[in-house]
matplotlib code that plots the C-alpha trace (Angstrom):
import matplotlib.pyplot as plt

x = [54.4, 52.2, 53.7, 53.5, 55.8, 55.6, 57.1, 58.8, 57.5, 60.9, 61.0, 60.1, 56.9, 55.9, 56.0, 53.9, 51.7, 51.8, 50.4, 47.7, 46.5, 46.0, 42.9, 41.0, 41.9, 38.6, 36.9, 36.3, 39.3, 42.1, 45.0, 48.1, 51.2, 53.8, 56.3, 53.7, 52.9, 54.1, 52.6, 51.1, 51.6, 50.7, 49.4, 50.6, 48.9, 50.6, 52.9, 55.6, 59.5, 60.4, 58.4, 60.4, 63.1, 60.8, 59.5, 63.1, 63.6, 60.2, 61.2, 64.4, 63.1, 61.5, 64.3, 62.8, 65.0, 64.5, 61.4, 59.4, 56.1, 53.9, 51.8, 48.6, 44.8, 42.9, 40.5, 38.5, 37.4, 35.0, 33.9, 33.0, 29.4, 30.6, 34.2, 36.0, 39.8, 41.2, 43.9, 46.2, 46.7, 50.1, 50.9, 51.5, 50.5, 52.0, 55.7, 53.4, 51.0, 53.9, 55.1, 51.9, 51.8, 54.8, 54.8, 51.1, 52.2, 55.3, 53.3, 50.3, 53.1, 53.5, 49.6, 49.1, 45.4, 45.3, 43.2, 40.3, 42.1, 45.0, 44.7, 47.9, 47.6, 48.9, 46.7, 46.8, 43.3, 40.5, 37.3, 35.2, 31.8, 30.4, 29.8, 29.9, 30.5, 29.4, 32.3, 34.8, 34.4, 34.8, 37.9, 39.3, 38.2, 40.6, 43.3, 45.9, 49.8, 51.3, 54.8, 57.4, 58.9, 61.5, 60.7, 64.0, 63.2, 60.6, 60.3, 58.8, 57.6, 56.8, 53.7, 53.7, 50.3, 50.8, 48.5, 49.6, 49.1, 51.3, 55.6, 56.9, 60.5, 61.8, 62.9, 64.8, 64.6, 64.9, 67.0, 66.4, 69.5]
y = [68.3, 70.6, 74.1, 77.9, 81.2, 83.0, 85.1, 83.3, 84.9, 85.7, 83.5, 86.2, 87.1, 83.2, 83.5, 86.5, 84.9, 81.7, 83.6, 85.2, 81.9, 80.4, 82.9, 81.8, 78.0, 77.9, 78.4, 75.6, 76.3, 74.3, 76.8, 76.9, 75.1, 77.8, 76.4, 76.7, 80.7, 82.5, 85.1, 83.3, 85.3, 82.8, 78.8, 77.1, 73.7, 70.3, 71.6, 69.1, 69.1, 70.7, 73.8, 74.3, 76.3, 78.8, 79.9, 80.7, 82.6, 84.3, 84.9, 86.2, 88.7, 90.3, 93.3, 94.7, 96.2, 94.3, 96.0, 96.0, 95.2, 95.6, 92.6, 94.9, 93.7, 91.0, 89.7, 87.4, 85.7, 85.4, 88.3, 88.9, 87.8, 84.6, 83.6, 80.6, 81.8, 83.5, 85.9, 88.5, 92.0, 92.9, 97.3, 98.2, 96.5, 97.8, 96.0, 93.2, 93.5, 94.7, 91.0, 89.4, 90.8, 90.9, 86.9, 86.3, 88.1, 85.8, 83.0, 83.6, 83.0, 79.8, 78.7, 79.6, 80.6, 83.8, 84.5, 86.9, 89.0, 89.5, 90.5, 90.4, 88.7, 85.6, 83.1, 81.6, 79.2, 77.8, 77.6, 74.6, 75.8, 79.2, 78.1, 80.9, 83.8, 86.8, 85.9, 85.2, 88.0, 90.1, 88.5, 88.9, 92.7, 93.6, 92.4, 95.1, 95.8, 92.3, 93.2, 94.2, 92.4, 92.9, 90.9, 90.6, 87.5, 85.2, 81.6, 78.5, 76.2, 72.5, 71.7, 68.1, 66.9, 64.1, 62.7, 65.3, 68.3, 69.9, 70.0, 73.2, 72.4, 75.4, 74.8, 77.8, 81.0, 84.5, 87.4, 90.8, 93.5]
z = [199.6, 201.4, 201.4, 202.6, 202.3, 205.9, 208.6, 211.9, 214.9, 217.6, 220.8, 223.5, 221.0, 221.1, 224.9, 225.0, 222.4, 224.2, 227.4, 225.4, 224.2, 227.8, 228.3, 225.1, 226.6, 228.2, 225.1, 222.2, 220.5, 219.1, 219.5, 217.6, 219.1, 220.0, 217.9, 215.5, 215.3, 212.6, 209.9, 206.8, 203.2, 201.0, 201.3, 198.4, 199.1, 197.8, 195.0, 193.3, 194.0, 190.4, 191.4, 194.9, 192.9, 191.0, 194.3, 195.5, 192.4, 193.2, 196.9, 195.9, 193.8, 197.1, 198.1, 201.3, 204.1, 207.6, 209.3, 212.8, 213.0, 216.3, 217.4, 218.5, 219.3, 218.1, 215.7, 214.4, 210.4, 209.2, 211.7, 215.7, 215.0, 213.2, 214.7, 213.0, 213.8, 216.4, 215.2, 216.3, 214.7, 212.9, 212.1, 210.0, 207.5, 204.3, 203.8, 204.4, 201.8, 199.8, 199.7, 199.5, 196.5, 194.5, 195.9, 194.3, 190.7, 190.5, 191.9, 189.4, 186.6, 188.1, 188.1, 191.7, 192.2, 194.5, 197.4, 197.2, 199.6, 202.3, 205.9, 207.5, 210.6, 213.1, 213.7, 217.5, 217.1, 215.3, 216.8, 217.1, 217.9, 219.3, 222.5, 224.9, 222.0, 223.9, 226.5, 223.4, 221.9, 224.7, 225.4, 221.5, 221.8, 225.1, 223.7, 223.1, 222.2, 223.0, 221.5, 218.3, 216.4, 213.3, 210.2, 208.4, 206.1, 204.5, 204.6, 202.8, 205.2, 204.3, 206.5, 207.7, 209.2, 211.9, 214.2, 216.9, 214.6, 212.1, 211.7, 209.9, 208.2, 206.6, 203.4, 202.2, 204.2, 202.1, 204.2, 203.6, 203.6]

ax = plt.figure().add_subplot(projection="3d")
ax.plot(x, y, z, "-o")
ax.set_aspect("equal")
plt.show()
C-alpha cells in the first residue's frame, strides 16, 4: 500500500488555502483537492502490511509538545525560473525539521531511502507546462500570511490513487502532549 507520514491542515486553513488556489486556476496547474492539503514529512512509497507497526513504534517515539505554525508566502520547486509545484510556506520551520528527522533515522533502520533534503512546506499544485511563467510567478511571489495553525499530531496516510485523483485514509494518527 502506498504510504506517507504528514500533518492535517485545520478546516478554516483549507478554506483559506482553498481561496488561494482559485487565483493560480488560470494557470496550467493541477491543484490539490482541499480535502487533499496537508504538510508532507516523509513519502514512504508502496511499503508491505508487516511494516505498518514499526512506523508506529517510530512515530511514537516522536515526543513534541503541540505547536503553531504560520502559513506565510509562497514558493515554488525546483525554483521560480523552473516551477514544477506550487507550494505554500510553513514558520517556523524547526519542530518541523525536528520530526523529519528523528522520523528519517528510525525509518533508515527500517530500509527507508532518505530524501536529499527537506523543505517544510504544503503543496496546493503541480504545474503542467510554463505557460505564462512571468504572470505565475508574480502571483506565487505576493502571496503573504494566509493563516496559523497548531500542529498537535502526525499522521500516516494511506494514499489511494483513483481515476478522480488521490483518497487519504489515515491509518494511525500520533498526538502530541
Amino acid at each position: 500500500m502506498r504510504c506517507f507520514i504528514g500533518i492535517d491542515i485545520s478546516d478554516d486553513l483549507k478554506e483559506k488555502i482553498a481561496k488561494i488556489q482559485k487565483r493560480f486556476s488560470n494557470f496550467d496547474i493541477k491543484l490539490v483537492e482541499k480535502e487533499n492539503l496537508h504538510i508532507n514529512l516523509i513519502f514512504l512509497g508502496d511499503i508491505e502490511n508487516d511494516k505498518i507497526d514499526l512506523i508506529k513504534k517510530i512515530m511514537n517515539k516522536i515526543s513534541l509538545k503541540p505547536f503553531k505554525v504560520n502559513i506565510n508566502g509562497a514558493g515554488a520547486f525546483p525554483s521560480l525560473d523552473y516551477i514544477r509545484v506550487v507550494w505554500l510556506n510553513i514558520e517556523p520551520k524547526e519542530n518541523i525539521i525536528e520530526m523529519y528527522n528523528l522520523l528519517k533515522e528510525g525509518l533508515k533502520q527500517l530500509g527507508f531511502s532518505e530524501e536529499k533534503s527537506y523543505v517544510p512546506h504544503l503543496t496546493i499544485g503541480r504545474v503542467k507546462s510554463n505557460r505564462n511563467k512571468d504572470k505565475l510567478t508574480s502571483l506565487i511571489k505576493e502571496q503573504s500570511y494566509i493563516g496559523e495553525m497548531e500542529i498537535s499530531s502526525i499522521i500516516l496516510f494511506k494514499s489511494n490513487l483513483t481515476p478522480n485523483g488521490p483518497v487519504y485514509e489515515k491509518l494511525y494518527v500520533k498526538k502530541f502532549i
